[in-house]
N, C-alpha and C positions, 0 to 999 in steps of 0.2 A: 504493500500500500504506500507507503513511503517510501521517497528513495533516501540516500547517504546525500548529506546535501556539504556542499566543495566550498570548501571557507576560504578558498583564494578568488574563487568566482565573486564571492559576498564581498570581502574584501576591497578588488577591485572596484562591482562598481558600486561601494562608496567614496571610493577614492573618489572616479570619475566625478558621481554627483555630487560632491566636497569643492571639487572644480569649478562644475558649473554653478554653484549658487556664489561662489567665492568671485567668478569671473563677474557677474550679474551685478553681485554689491558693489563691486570696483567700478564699475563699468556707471553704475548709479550716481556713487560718490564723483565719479572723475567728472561727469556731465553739470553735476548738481554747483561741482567748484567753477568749471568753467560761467554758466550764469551769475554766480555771486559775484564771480571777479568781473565780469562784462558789466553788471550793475554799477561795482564801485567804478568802475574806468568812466561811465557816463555820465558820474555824477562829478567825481574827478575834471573833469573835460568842460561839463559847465558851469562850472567854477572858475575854470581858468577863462573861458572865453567871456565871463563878469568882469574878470579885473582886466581883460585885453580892451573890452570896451570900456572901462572908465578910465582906463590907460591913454586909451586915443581921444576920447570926450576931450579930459584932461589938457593935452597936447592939443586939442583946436582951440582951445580956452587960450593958451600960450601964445600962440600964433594969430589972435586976433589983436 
């Protein structure tokens, strides 16, 4: 009724599936950094292009 069941068979594929959920989370995380870092860069960026135009306001101020 039962056979002898092969603990290298079981073994591997939990190796495998240890893999693929480990690939998965990675693959979640790496996506997840990439957005936060693309947020802060945007916010980064218009900041700087605030103080670029009161830089130049500034500078027609001077030159009037």
């Amino acid at each position: 009724m039962f056979q002898p069941v092969n603990w290298g068979d079981i073994l591997f594929q939990l190796i495998n599936l240890g893999l693929i959920v480990l690939f998965v989370i990675s693959f979640t995380l790496f996506i997840r950094r990439l957005l936060l870092n693309s947020k802060g860069r945007t916010s980064q960026v218009n900041e700087i292009e605030k103080k670029l135009d009161k830089i130049i306001e500034l500078l027609e101020k001077d030159k009037r």
